[in-house]
Each structure stands twice: as C-alpha cells, then as structure tokens.
C-alpha positions as CSV (number, residue, x, y, z in Angstrom):
1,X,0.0,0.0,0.0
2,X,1.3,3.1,-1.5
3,X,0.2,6.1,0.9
4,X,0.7,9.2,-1.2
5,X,-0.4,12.7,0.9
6,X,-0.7,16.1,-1.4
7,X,-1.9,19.4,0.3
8,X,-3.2,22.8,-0.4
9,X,-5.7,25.6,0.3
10,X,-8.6,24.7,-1.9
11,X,-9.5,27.9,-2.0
12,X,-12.4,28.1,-5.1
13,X,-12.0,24.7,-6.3
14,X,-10.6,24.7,-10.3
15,X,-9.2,22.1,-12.8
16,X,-6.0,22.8,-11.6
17,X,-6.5,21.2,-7.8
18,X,-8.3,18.4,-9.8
19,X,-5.7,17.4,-12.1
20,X,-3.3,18.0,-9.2
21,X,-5.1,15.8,-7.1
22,X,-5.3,13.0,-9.8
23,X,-2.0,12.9,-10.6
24,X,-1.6,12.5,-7.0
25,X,-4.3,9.4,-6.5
26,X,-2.1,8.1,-9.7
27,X,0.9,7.5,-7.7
28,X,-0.1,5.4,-5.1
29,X,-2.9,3.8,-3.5
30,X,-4.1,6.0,-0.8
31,X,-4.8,9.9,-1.2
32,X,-4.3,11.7,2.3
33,X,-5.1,15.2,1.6
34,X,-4.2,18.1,4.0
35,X,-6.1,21.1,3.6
36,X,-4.6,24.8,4.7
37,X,-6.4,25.5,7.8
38,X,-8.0,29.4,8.1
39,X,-5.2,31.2,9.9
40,X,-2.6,29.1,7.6
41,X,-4.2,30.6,4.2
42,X,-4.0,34.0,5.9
43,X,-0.5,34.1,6.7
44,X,1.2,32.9,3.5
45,X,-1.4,33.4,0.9
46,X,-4.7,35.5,1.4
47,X,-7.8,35.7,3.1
48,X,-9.8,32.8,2.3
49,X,-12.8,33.0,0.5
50,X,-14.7,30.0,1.8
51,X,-13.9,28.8,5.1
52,X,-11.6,25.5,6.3
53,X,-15.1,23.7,6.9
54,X,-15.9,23.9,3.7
55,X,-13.1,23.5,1.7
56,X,-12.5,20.2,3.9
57,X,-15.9,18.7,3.1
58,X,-15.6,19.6,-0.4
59,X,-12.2,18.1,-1.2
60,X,-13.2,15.2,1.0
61,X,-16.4,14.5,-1.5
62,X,-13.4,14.3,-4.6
63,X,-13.5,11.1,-6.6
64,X,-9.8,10.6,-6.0
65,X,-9.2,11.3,-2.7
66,X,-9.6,8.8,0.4
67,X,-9.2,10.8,2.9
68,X,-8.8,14.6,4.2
69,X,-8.1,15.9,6.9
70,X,-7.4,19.8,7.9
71,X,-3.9,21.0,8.3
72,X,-2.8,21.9,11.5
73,X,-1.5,25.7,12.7
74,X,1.4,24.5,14.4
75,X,3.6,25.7,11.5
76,X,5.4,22.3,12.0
77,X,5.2,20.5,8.1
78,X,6.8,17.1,9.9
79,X,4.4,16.9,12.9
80,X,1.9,16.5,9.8
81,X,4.3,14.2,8.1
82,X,4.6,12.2,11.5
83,X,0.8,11.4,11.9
84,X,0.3,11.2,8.0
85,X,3.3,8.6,7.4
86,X,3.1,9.4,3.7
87,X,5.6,7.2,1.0
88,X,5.0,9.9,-0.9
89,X,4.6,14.1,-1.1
90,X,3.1,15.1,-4.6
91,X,3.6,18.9,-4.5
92,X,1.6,21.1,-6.4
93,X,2.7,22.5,-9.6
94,X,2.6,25.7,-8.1
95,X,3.6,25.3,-4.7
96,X,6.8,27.0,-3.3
97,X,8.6,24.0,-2.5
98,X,11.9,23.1,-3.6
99,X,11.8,19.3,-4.0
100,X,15.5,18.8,-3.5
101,X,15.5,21.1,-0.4
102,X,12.4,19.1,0.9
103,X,13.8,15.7,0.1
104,X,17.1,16.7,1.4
105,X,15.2,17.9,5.0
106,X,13.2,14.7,4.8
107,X,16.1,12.3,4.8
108,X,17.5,14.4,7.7
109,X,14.9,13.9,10.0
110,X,14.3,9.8,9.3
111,X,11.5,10.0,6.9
112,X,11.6,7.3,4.1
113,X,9.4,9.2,2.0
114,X,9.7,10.5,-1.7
115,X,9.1,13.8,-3.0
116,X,7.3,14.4,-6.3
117,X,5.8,17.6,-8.3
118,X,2.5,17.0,-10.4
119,X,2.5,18.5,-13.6
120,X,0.6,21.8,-14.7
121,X,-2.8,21.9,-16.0
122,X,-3.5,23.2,-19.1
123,X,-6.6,24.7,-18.6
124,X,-6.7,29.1,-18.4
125,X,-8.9,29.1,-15.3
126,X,-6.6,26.7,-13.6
127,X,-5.9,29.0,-10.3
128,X,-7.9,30.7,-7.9
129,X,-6.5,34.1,-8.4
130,X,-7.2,33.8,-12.5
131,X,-10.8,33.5,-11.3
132,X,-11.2,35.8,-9.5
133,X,-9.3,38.5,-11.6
134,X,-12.0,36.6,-14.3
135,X,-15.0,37.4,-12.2
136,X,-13.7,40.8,-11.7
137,X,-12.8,41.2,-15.2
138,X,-16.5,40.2,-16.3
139,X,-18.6,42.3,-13.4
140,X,-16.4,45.8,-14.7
141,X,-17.6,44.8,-18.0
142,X,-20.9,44.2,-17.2
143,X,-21.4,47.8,-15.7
C-alpha cells in the first residue's frame, strides 16, 4: 500500500487542484489530503474565500481522494508528516517548495518518504487568483 499525501488551500476549487489531485491518487494507492487551515491561508497566501469547513468537506467529496483531513496551525510541516506517514509528497505545480531542499530535510529527519511535483494543467482558469481576476474582469464589463 502506497500512501501518497498532497496538500493545499482549496481555496475556489478549479481544474488545476483536480488534475493536481489526480496525478496525486495516480501515484499510489491511498490519497491523504491536508487542507490549509483558516489562519494558515491567511498568513502565507490571502484571506480565504470559503472557510476550512468547507473547503474540507468539499475536497473530501473528490472522486480521488480517500481521505482529508485539515492541516494543523502548528507551523510544524513534519508533525503532519509524522501522523500522515506518507511514501510519498506530490507537490503542487505551483507550490513554493523546492523538492530537492524538501527531500534533502526529509532524509535528515528519518523520513523514508519521496518527494514528487504534479504536472501543470493546461486549462486558463486553472488557479484561484485567475478566477477571481475573471470574475472581476467580467462584473467591470458588465457595468
């Protein structure tokens, strides 16, 4: 059993956290998801636009993921890691991350687990920010 975890705010849910999150599913058996919690999303992104509730129940209701669980606000990435035992971390195509750094701080601290980036999705409206700007974009227009 092949327990791959992914994570991410979830923020306005687009093609691009779907494809992310079946390329994810794709390499493994199991998909643990960790969604941002609240205060998280505010301190490295932006104010949420629907709350952790929500964005937990609807990434748990995806067809590939098993399971979800909300990201804790310890601001401790391994204490997640510990209770999540993942073989594998599939980053986002757009998350910060450096994979080698990341590897290299995984096989530091123990952790037998491989670090891998999904791919971009090829879709225009495939981030939260482009729909909003969108949305934006089309009410200005509209006046």
């Amino acid at each position: 059993m092949v327990r791959v975890m992914a994570s991410g705010v979830f923020d306005i849910l687009h093609t691009g956290h779907i494809s992310y999150l079946e390329q994810a599913k794709a390499a493994g058996d199991e998909l643990v998801v960790v969604v941002a919690c609240d205060s998280t999303v505010r301190k490295r992104k932006h104010e949420p636009v629907t709350p952790e509730a929500m964005r937990l129940k609807i990434v748990q209701s995806l067809k590939p993921v098993d399971r979800a669980i909300l990201g804790k606000d310890t601001g401790d990435f391994f204490e997640t890691l510990r209770d999540v035992q993942p073989d594998i971390i599939m980053l986002g195509f757009d998350q910060t991350f450096d994979e080698r750094e990341l590897q290299a701080q995984l096989d530091s601290k123990g952790f037998r687990t491989k670090v891998m980036r999904a791919t971009e999705c090829s879709d225009d409206l495939n981030g939260t920010r482009r729909i909003i700007k969108k949305i934006l974009e089309t009410k200005g227009a509209g006046q």
